[in-house]
Backbone as ProteinMPNN parsed JSONL, in Angstrom:
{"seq_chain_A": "XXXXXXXXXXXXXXXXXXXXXXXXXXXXXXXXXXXXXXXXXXXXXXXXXXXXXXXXXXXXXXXXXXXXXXXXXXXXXXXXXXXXXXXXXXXXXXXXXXXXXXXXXXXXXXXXXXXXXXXXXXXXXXXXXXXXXXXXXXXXXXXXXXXXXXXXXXXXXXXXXXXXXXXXXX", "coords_chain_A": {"N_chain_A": [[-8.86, 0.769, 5.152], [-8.064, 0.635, 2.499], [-9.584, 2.183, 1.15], [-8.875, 5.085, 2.671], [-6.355, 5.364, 1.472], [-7.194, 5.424, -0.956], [-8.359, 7.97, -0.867], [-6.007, 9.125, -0.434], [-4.374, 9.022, -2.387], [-6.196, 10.371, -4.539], [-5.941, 12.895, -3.598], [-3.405, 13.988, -3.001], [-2.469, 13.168, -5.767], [-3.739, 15.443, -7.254], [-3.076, 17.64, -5.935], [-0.009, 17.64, -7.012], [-0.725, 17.627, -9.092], [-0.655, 15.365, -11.089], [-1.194, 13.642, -14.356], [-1.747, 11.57, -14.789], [-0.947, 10.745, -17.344], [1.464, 8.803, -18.479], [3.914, 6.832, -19.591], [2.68, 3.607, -19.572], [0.03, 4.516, -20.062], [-0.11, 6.609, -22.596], [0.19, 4.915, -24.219], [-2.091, 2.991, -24.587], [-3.485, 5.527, -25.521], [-2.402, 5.271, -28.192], [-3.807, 3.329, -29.076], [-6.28, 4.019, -29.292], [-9.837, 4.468, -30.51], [-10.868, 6.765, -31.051], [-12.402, 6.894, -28.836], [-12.508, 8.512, -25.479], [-9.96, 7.93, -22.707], [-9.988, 7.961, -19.167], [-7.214, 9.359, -17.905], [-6.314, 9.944, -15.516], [-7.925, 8.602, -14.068], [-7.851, 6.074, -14.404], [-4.705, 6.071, -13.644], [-5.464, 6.47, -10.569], [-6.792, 4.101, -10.203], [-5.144, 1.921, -10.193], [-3.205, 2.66, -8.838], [-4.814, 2.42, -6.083], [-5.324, -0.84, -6.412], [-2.872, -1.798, -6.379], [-2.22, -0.681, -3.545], [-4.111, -2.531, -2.497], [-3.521, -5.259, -3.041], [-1.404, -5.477, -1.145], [-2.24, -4.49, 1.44], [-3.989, -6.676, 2.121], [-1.868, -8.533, 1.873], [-0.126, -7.878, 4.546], [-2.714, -7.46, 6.381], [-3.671, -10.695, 5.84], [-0.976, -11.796, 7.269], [-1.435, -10.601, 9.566], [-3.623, -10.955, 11.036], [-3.491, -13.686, 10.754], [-1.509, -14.692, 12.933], [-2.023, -13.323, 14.77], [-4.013, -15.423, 15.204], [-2.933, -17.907, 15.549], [-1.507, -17.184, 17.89], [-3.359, -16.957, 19.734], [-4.689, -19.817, 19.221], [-2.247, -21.411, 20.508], [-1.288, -20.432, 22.848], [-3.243, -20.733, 24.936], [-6.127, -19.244, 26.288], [-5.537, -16.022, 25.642], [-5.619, -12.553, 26.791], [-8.356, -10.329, 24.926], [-7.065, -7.8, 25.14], [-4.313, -8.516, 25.339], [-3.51, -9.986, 22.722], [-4.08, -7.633, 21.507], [-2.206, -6.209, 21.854], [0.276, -7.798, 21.382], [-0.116, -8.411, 18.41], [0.218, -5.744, 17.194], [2.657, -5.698, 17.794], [4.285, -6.895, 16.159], [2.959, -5.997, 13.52], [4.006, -3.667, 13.495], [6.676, -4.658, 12.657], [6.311, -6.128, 10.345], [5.279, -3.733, 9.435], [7.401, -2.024, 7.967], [8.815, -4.102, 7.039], [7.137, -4.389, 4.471], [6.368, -1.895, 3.602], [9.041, -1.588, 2.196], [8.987, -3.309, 0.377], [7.194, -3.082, -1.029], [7.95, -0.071, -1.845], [9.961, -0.709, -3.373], [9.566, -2.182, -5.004], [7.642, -0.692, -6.937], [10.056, 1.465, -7.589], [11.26, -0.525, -9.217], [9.493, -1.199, -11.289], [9.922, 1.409, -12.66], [11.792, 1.55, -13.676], [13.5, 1.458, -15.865], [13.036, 3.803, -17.348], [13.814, 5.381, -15.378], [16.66, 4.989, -15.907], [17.23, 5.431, -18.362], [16.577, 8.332, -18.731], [18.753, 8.922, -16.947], [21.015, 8.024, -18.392], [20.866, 9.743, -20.114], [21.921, 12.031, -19.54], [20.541, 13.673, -17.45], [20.11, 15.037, -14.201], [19.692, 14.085, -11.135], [17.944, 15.143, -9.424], [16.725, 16.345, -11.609], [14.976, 14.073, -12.652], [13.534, 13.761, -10.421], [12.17, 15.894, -10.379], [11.054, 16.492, -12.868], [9.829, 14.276, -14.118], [6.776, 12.56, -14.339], [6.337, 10.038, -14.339], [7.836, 9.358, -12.638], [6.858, 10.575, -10.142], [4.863, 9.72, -9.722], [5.329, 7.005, -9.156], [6.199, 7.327, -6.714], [4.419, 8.281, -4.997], [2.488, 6.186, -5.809], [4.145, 4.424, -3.669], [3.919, 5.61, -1.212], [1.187, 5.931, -1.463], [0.44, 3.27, -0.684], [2.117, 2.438, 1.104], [0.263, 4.38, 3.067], [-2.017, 2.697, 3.255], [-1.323, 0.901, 4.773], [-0.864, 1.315, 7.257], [-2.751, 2.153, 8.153], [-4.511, -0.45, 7.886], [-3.031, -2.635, 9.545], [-3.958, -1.267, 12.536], [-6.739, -1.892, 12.146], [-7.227, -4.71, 11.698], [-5.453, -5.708, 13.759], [-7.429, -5.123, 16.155], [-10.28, -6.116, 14.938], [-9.46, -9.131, 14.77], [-8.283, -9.458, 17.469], [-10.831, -9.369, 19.099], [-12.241, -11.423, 18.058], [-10.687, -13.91, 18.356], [-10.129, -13.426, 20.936], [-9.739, -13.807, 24.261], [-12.29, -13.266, 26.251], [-12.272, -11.468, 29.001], [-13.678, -11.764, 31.424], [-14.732, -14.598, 30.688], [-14.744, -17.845, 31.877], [-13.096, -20.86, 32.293], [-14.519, -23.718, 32.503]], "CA_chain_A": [[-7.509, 1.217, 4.855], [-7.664, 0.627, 0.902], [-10.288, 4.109, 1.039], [-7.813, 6.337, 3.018], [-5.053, 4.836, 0.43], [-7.062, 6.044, -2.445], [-8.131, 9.214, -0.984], [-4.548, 10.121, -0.336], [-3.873, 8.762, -4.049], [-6.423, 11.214, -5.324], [-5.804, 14.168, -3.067], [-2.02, 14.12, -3.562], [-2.384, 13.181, -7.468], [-4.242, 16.223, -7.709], [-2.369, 18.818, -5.646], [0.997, 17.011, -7.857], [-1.372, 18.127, -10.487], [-0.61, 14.436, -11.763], [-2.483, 13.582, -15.419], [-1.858, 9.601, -15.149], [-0.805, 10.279, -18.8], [2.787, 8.268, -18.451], [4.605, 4.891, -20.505], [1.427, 2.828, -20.573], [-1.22, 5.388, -20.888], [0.541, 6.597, -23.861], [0.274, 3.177, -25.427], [-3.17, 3.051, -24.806], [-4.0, 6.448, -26.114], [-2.135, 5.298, -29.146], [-4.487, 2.757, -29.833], [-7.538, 4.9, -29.05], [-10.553, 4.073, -31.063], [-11.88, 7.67, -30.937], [-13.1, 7.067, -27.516], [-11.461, 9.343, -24.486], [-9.57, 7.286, -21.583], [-9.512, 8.741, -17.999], [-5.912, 8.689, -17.553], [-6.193, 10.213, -14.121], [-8.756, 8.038, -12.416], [-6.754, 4.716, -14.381], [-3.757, 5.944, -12.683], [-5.574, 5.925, -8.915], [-7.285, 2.891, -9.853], [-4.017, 1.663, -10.092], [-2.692, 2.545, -6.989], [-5.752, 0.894, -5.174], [-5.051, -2.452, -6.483], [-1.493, -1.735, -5.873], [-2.432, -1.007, -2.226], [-5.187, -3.503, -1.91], [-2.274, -6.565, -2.529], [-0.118, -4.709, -0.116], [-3.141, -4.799, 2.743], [-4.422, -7.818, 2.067], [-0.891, -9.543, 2.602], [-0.003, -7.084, 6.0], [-3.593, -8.133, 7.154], [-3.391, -11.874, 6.48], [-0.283, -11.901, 8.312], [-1.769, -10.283, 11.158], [-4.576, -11.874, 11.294], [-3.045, -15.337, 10.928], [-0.094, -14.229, 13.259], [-2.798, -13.598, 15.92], [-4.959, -16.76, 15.392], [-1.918, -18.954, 16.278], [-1.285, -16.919, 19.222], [-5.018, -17.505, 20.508], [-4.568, -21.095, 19.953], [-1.511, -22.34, 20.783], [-1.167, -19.864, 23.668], [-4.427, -20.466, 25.393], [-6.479, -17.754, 27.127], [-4.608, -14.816, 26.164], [-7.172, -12.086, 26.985], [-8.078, -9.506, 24.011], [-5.739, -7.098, 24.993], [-2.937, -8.807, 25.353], [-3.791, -10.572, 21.524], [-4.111, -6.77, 20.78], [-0.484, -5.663, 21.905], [0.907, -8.954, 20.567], [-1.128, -7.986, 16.937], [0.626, -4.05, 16.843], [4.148, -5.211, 17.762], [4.229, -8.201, 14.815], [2.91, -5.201, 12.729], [5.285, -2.675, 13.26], [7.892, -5.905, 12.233], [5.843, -6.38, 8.795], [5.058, -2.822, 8.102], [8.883, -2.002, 7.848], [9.572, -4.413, 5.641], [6.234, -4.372, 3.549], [6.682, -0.604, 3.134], [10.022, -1.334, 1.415], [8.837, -3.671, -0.913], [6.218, -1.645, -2.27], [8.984, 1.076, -2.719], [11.188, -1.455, -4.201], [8.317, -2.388, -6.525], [7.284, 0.683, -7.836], [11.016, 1.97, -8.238], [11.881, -1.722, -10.093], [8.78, -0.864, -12.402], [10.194, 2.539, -13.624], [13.749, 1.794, -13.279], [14.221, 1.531, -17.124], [12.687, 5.347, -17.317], [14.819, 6.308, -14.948], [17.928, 4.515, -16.543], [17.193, 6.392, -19.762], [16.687, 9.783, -18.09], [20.224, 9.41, -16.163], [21.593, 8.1, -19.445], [20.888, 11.392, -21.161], [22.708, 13.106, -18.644], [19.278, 14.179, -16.624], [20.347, 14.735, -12.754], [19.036, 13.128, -10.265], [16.66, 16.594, -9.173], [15.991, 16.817, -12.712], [14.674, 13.289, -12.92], [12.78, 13.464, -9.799], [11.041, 16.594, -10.394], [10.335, 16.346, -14.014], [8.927, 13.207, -15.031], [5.734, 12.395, -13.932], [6.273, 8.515, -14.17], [8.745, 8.813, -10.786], [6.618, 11.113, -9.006], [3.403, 8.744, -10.069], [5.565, 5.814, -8.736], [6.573, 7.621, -5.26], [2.806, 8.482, -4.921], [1.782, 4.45, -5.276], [4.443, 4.025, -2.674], [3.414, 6.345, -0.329], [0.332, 6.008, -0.219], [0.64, 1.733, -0.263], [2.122, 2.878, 2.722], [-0.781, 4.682, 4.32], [-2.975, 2.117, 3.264], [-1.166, -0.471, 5.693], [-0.579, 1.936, 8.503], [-4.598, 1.983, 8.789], [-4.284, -2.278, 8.018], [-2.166, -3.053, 11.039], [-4.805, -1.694, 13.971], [-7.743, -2.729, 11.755], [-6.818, -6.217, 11.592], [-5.533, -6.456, 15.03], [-8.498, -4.81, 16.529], [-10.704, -7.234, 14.891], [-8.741, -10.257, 15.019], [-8.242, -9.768, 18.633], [-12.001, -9.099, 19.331], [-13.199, -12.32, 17.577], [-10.015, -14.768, 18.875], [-9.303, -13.515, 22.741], [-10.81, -14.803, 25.677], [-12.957, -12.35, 27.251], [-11.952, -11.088, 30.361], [-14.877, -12.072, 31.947], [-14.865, -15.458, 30.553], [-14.145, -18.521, 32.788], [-12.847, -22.425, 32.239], [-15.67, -24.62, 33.301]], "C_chain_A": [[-7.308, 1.455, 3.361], [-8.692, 2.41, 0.991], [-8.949, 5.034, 1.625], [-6.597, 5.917, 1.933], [-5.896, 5.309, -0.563], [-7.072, 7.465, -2.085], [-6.716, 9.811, -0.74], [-4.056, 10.337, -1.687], [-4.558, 10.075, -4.295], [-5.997, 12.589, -4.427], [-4.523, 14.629, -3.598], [-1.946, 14.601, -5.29], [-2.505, 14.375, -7.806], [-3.15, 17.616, -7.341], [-0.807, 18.663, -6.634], [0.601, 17.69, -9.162], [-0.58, 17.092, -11.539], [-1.753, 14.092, -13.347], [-2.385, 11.893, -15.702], [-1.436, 9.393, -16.703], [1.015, 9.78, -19.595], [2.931, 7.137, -19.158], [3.228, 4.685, -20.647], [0.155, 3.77, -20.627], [-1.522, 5.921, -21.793], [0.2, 5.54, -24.959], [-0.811, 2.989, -25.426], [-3.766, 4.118, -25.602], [-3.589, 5.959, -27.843], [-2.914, 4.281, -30.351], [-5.887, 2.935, -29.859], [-8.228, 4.834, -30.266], [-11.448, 5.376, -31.184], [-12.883, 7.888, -29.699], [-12.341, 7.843, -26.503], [-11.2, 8.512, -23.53], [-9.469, 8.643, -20.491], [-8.254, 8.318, -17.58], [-5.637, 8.87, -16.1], [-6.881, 9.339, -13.198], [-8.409, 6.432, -13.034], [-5.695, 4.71, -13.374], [-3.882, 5.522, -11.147], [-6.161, 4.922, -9.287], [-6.209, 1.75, -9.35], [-3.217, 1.282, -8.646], [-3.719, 2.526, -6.103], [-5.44, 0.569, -5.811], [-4.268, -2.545, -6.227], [-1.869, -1.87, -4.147], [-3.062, -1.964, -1.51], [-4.069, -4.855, -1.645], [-1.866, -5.914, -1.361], [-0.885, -4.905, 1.023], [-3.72, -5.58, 2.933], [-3.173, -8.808, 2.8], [-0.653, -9.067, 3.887], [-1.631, -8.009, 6.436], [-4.002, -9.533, 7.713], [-2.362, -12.207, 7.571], [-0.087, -11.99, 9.698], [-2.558, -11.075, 11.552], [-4.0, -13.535, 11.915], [-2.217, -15.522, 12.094], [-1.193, -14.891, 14.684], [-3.963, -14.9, 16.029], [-4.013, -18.213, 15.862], [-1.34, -18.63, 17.824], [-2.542, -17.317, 20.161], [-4.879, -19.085, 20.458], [-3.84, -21.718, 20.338], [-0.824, -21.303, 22.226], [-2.251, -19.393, 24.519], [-4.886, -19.432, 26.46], [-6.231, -16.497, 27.428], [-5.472, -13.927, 25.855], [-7.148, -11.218, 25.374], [-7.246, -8.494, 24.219], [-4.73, -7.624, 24.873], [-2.491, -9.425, 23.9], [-3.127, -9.175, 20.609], [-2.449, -5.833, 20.654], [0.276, -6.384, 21.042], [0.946, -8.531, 18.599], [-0.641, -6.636, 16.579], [1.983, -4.525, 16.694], [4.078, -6.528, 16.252], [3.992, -6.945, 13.632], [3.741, -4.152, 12.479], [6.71, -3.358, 12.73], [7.35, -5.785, 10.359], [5.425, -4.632, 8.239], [6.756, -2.433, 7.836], [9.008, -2.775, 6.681], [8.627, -4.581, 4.104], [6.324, -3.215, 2.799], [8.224, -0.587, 1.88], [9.911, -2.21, 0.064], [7.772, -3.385, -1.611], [7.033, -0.432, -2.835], [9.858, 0.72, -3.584], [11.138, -1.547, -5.635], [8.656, -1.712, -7.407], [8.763, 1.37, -8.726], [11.433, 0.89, -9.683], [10.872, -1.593, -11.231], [9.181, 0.162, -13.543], [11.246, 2.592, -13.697], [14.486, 1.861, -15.072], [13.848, 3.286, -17.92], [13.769, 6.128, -16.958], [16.113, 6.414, -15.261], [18.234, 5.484, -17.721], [17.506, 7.554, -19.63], [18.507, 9.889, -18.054], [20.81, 9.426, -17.144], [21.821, 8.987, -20.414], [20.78, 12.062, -20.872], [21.281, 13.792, -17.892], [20.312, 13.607, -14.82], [19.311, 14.271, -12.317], [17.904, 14.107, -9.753], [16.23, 16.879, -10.507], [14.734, 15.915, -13.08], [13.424, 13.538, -12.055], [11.714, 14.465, -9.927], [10.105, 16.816, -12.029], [10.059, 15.523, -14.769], [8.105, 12.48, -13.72], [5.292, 10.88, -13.414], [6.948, 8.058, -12.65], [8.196, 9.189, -10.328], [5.465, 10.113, -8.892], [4.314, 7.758, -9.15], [5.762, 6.192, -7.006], [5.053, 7.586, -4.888], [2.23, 7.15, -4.984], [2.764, 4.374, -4.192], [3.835, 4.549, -1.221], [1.784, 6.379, 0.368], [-0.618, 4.338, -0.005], [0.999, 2.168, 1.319], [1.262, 3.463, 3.907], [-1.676, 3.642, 4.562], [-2.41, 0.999, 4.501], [-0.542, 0.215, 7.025], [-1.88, 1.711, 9.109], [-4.716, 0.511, 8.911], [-4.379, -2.475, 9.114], [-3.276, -2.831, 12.299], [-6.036, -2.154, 13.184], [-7.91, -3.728, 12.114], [-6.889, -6.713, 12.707], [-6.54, -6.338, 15.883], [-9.407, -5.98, 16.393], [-10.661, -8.792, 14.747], [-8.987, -10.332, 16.134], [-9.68, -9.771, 19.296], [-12.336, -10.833, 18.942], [-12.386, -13.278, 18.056], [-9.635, -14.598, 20.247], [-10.296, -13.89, 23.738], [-10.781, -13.355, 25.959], [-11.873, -12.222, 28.792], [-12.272, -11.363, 31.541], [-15.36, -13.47, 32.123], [-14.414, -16.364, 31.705], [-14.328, -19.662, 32.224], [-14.133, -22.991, 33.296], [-14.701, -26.044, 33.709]], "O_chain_A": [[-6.528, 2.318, 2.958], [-8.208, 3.533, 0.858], [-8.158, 5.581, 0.856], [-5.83, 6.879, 1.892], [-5.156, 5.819, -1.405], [-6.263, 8.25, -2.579], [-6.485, 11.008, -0.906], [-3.515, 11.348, -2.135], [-3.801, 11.045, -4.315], [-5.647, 13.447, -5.238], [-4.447, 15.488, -4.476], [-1.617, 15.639, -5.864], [-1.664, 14.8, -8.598], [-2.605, 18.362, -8.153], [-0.429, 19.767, -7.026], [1.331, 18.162, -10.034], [0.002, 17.514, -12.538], [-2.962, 14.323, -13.303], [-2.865, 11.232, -16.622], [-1.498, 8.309, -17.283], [1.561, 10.152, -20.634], [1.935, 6.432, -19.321], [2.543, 5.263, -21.491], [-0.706, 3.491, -21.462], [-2.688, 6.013, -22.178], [0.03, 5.528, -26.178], [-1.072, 2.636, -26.577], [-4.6, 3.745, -26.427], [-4.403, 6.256, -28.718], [-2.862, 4.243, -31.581], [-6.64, 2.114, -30.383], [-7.542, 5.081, -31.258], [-12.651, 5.224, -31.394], [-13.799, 8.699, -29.569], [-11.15, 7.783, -26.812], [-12.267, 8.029, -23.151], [-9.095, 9.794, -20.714], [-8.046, 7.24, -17.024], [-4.874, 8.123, -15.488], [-6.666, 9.224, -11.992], [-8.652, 5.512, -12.253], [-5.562, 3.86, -12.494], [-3.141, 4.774, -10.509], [-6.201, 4.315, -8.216], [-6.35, 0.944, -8.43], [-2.872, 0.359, -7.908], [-3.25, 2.677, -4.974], [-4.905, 1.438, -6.499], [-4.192, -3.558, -5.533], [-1.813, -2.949, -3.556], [-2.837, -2.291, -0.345], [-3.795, -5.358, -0.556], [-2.61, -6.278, -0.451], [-0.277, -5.576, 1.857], [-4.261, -5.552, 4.039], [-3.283, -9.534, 3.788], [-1.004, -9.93, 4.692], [-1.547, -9.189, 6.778], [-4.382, -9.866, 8.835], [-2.693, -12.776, 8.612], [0.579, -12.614, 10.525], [-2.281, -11.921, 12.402], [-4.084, -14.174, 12.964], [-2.142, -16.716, 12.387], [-1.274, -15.965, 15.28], [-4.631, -15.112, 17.04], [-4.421, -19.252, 16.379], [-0.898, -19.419, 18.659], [-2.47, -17.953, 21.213], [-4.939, -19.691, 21.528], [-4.25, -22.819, 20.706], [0.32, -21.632, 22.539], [-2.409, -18.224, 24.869], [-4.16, -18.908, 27.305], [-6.386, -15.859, 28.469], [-6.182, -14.106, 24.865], [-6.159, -11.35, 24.653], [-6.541, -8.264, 23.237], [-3.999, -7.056, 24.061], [-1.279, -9.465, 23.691], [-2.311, -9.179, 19.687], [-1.881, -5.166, 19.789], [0.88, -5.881, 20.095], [1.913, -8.439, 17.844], [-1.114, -6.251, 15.509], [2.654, -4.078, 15.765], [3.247, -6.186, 15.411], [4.877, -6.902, 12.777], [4.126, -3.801, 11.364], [7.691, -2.674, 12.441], [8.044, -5.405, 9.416], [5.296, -4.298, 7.061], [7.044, -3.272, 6.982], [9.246, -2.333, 5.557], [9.103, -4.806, 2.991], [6.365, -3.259, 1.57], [8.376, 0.226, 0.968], [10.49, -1.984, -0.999], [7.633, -3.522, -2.826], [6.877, 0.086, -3.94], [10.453, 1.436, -4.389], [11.785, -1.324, -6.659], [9.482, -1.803, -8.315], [8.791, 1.692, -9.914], [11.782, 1.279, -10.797], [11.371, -1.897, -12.314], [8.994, 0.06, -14.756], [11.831, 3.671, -13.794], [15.626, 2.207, -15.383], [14.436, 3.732, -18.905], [14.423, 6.996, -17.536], [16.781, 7.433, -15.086], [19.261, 6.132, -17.92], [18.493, 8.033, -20.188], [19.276, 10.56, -18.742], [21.363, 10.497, -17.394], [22.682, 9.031, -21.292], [20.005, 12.944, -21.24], [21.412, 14.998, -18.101], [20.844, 12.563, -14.444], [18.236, 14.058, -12.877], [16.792, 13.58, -9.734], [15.317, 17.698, -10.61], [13.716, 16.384, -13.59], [12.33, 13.567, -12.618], [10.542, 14.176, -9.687], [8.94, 17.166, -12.22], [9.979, 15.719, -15.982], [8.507, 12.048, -12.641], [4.444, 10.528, -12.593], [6.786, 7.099, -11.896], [8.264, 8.578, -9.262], [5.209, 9.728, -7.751], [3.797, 7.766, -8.033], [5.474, 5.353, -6.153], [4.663, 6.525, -4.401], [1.379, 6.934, -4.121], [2.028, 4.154, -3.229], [3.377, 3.828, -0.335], [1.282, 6.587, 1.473], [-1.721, 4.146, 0.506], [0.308, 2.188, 2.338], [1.352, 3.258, 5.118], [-2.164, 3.463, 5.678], [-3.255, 0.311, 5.074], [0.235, -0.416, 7.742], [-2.118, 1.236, 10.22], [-5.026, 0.104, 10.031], [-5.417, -2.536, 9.773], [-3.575, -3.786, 13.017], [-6.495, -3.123, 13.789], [-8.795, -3.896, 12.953], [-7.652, -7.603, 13.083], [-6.771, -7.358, 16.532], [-9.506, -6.799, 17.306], [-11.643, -9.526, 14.634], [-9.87, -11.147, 16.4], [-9.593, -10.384, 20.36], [-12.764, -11.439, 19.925], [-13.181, -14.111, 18.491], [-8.913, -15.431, 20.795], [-11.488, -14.199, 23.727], [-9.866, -12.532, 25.955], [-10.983, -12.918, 29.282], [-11.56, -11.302, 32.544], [-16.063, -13.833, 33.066], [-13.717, -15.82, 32.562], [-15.392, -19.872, 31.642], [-14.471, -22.702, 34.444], [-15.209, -26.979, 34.327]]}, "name": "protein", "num_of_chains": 1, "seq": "XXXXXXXXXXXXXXXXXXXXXXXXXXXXXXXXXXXXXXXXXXXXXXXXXXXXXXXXXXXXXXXXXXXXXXXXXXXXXXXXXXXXXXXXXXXXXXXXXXXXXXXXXXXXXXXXXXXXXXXXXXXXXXXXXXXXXXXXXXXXXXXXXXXXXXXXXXXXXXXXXXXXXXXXXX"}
């Protein structure tokens, strides 16, 4: 899930015709030693690690979610682990999705404060600074990365904690 979350990062970035060269890349360039920074492949590094937290917590969740259902609800076969393991996820991506958007906006919110403050509309803001569209772009594609999470997880969660089908109590 963190791969399809970068390639969306870089595919997007690119068609955006994003240059990662926003607030702190700036500040780095400014203390540039004569060496060149990749500001574009900082920026997606970026958003992986951003996504990686984001699918790491969705996955423990699941994971963990479904390892209490396997034991304290004995013999529940792998499918039924695996239904259990989608609907719990469709509960956590909802609200995981919003606090990655929350994030990202609460990161650039003093950008955007400034902007509005010097009379910039709200279509002016969004289409011409690079720092909001950069921040929608970690949300978005935090968000793919834990759409792929969710059956990952439960898939192999439920595989390694459900009673076979087949199995039988001795």
């Amino acid at each position: 899930s963190i791969i399809v979350a970068g390639i969306f990062a870089v595919i997007f970035g690119n068609l955006m015709k994003l240059t990662g060269a926003c607030e702190h890349s700036n500040q780095l360039s400014m203390i540039e030693n004569g060496s060149r920074f990749d500001f574009e492949g900082i920026m997606i590094s970026g958003i992986i690690v951003g996504a990686l937290g984001a699918c790491m917590d969705v996955g423990m969740s699941i994971a963990s979610s479904i390892h209490e259902l396997s034991e304290n609800a004995e013999g529940m076969s792998v499918k039924k682990l695996m239904q259990s393991g989608m609907n719990i996820g469709k509960d956590v991506m909802g609200t995981m999705t919003n606090t990655l958007i929350l994030a990202y906006v609460g990161s650039s919110l003093i950008v955007i404060l400034l902007l509005k403050g010097n009379e910039f509309e709200a279509y002016q803001i969004a289409n011409n600074t690079e720092l909001v569209v950069e921040e929608v772009l970690r949300a978005i594609a935090g968000s793919f990365g834990l759409v792929f999470t969710i059956p990952i997880t439960t898939l192999i969660s439920s595989l390694l904690m459900g009673k076979k089908e087949n199995e039988f109590d001795e």
